[in-house]
PyMOL commands that place a pseudoatom at each C-alpha (Angstrom):
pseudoatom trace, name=CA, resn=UNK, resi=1, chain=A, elem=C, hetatm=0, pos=[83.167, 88.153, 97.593]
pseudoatom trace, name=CA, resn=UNK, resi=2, chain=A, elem=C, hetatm=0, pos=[85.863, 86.232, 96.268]
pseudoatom trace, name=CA, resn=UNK, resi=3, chain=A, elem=C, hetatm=0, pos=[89.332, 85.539, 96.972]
pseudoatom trace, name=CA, resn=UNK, resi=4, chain=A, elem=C, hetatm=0, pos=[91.353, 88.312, 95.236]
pseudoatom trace, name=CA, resn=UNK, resi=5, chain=A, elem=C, hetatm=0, pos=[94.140, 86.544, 92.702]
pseudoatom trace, name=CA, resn=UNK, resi=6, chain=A, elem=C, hetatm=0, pos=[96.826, 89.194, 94.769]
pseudoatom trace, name=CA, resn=UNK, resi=7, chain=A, elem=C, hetatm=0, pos=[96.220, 90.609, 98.183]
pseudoatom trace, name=CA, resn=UNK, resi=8, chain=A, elem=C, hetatm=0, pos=[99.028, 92.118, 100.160]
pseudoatom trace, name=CA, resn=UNK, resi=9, chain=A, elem=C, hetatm=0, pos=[97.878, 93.513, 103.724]
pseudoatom trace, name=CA, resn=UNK, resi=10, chain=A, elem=C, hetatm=0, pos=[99.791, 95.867, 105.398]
pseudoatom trace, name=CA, resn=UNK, resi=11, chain=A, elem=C, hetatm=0, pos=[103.080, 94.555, 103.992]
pseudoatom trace, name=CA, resn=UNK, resi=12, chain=A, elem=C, hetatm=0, pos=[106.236, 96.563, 105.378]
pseudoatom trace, name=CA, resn=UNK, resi=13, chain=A, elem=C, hetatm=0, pos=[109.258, 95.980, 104.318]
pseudoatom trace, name=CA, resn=UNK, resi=14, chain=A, elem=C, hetatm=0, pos=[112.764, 96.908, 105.879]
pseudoatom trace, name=CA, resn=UNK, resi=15, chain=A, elem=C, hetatm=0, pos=[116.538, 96.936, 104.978]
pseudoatom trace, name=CA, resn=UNK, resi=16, chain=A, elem=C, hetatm=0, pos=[118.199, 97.337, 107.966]
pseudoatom trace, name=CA, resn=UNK, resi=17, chain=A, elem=C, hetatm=0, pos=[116.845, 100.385, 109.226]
pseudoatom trace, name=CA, resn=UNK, resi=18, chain=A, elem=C, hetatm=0, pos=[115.587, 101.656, 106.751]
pseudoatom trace, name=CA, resn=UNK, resi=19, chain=A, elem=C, hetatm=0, pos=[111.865, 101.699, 105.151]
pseudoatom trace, name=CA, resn=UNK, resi=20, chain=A, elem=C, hetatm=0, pos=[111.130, 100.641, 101.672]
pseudoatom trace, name=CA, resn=UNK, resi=21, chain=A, elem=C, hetatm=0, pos=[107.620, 99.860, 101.976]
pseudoatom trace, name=CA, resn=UNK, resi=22, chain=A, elem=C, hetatm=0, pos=[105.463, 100.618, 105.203]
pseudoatom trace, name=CA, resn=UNK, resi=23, chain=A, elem=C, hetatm=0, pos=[102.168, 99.130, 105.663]
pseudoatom trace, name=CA, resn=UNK, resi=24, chain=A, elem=C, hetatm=0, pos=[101.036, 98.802, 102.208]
pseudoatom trace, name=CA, resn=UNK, resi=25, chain=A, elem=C, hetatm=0, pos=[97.707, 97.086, 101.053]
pseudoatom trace, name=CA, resn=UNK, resi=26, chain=A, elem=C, hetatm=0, pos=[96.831, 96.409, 97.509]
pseudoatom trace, name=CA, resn=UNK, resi=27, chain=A, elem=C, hetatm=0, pos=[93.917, 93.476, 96.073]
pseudoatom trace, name=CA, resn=UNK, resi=28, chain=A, elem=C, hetatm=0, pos=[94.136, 92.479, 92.633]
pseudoatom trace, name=CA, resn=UNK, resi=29, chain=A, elem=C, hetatm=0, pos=[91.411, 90.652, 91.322]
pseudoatom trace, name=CA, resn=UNK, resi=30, chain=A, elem=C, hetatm=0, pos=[91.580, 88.055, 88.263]
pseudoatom trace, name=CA, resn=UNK, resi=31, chain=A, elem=C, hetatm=0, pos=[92.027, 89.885, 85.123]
pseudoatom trace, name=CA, resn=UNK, resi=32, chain=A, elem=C, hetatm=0, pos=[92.929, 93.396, 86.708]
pseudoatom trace, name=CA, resn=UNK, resi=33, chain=A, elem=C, hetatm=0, pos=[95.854, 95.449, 85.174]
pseudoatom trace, name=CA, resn=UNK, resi=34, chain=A, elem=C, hetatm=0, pos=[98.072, 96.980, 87.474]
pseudoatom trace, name=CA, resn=UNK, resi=35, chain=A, elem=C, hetatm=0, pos=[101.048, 99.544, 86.838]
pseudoatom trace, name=CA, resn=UNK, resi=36, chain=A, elem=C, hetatm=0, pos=[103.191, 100.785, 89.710]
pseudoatom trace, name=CA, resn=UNK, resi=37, chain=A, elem=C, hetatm=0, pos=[104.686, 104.033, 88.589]
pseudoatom trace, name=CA, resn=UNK, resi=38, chain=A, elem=C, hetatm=0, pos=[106.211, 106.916, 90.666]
pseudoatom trace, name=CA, resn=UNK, resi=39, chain=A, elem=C, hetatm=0, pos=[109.820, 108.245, 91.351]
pseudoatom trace, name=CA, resn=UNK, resi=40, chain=A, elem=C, hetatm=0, pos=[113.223, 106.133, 91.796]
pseudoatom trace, name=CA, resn=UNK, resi=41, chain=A, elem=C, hetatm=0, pos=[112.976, 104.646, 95.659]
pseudoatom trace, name=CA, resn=UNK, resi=42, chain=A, elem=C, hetatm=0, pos=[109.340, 104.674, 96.236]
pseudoatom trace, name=CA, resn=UNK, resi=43, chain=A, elem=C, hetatm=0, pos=[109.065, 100.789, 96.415]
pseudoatom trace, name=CA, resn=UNK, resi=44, chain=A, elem=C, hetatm=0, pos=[107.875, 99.458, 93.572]
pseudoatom trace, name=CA, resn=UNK, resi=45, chain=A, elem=C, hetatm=0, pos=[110.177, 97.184, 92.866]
pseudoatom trace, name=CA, resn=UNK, resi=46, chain=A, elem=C, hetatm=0, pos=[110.320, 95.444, 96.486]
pseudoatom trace, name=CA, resn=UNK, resi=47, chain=A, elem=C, hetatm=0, pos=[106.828, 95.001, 96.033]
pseudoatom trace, name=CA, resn=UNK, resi=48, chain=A, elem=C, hetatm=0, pos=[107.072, 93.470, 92.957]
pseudoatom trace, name=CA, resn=UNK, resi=49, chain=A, elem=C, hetatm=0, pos=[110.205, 91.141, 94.536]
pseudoatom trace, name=CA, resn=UNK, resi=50, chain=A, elem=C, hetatm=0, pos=[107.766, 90.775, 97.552]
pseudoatom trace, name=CA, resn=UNK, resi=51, chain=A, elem=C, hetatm=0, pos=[104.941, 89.343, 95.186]
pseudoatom trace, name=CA, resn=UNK, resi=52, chain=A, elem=C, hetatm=0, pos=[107.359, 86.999, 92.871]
pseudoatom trace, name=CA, resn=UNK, resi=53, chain=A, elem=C, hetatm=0, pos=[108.205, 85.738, 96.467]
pseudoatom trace, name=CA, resn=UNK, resi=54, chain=A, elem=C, hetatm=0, pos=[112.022, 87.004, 95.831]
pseudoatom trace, name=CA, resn=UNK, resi=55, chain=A, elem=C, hetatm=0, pos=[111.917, 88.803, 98.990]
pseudoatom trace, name=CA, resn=UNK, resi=56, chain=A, elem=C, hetatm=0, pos=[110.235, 88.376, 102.463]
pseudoatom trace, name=CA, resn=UNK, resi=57, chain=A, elem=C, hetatm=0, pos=[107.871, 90.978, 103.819]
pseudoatom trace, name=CA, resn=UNK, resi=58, chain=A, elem=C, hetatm=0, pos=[108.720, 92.027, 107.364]
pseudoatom trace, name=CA, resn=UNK, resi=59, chain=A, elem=C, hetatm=0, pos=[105.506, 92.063, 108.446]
pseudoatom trace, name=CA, resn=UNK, resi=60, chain=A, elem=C, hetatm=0, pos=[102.037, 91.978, 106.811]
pseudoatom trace, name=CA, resn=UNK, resi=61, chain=A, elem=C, hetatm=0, pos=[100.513, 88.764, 104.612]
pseudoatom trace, name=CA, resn=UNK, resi=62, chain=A, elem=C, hetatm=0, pos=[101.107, 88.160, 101.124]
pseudoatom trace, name=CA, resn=UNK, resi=63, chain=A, elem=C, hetatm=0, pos=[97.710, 86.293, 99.658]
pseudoatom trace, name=CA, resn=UNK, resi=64, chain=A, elem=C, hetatm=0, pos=[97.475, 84.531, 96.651]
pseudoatom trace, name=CA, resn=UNK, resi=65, chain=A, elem=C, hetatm=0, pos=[93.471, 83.052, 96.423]
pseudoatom trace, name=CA, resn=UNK, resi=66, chain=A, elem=C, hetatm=0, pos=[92.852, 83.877, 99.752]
pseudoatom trace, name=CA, resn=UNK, resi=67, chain=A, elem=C, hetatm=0, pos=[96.128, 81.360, 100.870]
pseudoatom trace, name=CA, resn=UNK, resi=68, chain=A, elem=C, hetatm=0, pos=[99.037, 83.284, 102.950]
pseudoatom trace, name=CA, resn=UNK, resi=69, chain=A, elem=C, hetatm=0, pos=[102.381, 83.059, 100.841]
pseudoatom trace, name=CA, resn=UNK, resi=70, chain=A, elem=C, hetatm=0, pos=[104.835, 84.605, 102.746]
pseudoatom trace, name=CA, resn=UNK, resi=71, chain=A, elem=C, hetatm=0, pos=[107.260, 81.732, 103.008]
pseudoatom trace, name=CA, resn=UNK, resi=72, chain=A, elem=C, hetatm=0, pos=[106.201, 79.826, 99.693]
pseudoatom trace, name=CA, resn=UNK, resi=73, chain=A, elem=C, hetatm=0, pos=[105.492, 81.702, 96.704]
pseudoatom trace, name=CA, resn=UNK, resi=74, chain=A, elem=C, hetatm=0, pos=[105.518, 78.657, 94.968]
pseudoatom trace, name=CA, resn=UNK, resi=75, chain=A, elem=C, hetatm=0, pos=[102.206, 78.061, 96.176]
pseudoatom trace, name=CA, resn=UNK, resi=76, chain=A, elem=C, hetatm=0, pos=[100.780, 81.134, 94.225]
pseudoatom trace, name=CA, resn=UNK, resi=77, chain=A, elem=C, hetatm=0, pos=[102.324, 79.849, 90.887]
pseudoatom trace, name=CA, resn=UNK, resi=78, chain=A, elem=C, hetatm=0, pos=[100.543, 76.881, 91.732]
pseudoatom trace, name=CA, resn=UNK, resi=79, chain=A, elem=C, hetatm=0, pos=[97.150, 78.146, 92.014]
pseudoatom trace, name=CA, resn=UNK, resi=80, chain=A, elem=C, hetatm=0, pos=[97.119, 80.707, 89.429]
pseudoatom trace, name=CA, resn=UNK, resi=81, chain=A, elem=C, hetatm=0, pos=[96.139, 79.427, 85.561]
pseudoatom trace, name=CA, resn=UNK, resi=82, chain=A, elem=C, hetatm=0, pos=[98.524, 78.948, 83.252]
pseudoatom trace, name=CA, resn=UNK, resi=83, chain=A, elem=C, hetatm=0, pos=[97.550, 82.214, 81.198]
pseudoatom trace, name=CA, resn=UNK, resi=84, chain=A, elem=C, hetatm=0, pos=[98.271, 84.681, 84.567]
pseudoatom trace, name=CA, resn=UNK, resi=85, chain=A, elem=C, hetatm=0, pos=[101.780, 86.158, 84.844]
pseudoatom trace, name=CA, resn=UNK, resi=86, chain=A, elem=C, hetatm=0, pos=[103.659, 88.657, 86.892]
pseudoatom trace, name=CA, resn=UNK, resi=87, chain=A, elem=C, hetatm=0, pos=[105.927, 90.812, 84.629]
pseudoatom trace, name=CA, resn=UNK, resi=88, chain=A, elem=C, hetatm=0, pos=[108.775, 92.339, 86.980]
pseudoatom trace, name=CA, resn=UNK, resi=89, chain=A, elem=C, hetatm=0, pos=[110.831, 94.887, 84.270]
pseudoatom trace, name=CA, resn=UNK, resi=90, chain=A, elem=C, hetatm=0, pos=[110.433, 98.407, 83.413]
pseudoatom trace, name=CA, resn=UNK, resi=91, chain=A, elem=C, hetatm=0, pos=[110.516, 101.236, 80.740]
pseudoatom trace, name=CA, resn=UNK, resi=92, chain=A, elem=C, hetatm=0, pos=[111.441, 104.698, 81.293]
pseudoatom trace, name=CA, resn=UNK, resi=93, chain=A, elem=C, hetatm=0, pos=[108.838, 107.048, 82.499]
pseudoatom trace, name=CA, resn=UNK, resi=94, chain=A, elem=C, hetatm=0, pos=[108.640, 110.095, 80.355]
pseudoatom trace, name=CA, resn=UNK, resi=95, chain=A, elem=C, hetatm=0, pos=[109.435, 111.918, 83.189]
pseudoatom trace, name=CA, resn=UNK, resi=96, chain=A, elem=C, hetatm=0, pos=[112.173, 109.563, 84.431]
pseudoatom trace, name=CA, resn=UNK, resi=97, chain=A, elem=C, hetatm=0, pos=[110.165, 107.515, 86.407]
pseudoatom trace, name=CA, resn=UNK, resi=98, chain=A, elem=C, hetatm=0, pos=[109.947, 103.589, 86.319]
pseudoatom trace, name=CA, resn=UNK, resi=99, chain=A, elem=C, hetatm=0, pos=[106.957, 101.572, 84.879]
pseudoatom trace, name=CA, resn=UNK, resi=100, chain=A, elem=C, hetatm=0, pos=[106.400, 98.056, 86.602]
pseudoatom trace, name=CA, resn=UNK, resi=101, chain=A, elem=C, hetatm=0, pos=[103.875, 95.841, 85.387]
pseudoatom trace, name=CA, resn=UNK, resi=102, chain=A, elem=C, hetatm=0, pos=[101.805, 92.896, 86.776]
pseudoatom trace, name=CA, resn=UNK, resi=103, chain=A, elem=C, hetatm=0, pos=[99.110, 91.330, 84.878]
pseudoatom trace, name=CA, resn=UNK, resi=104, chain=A, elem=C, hetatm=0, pos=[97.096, 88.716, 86.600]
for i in range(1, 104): cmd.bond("trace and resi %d" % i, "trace and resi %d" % (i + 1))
show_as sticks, trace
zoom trace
């Protein structure tokens, strides 16, 4: 198997006190499509931030190619091709939700 392009592994992420993300685990592989969608607060914008490298996890690894990221997301930009992108933005939901997109 292959190093995924995107692999978070039981990523949590706090503010304060509070929970936005807790233990969360997602592999995207080159040329996957991903969509986060669900209700205002759920987290899928920190994990978006947390993959752009905007924000730190609390605890858990950010991989980009099989290469922890956590303190450099610079590194991922590096190693991806020129054609892959993460797209942080959104579009109203039909039902009010938020639609985040990253393309790999």
């Amino acid at each position: 198997m292959t190093d995924a392009a995107i692999e978070l592994c039981n990523v949590t992420k706090s503010f304060g006190g509070t929970a936005a993300l807790a233990g969360i685990s997602l592999r995207v592989e080159e040329k996957d499509f991903v969509a986060f969608i669900g209700p205002s607060g759920c987290g899928k914008t920190t994990t978006l931030r947390l993959i752009a490298g905007l924000e730190a996890p609390t605890s858990g690894d950010i991989l980009c190619r099989g290469r922890r990221i956590n303190d450099d997301s610079r590194a991922c930009a590096a190693r991806m091709s020129s054609r892959s992108t993460v797209h942080i933005g959104g579009s109203e939901h039909r039902q009010g939700g938020r639609l985040a997109l990253v393309s790999v």
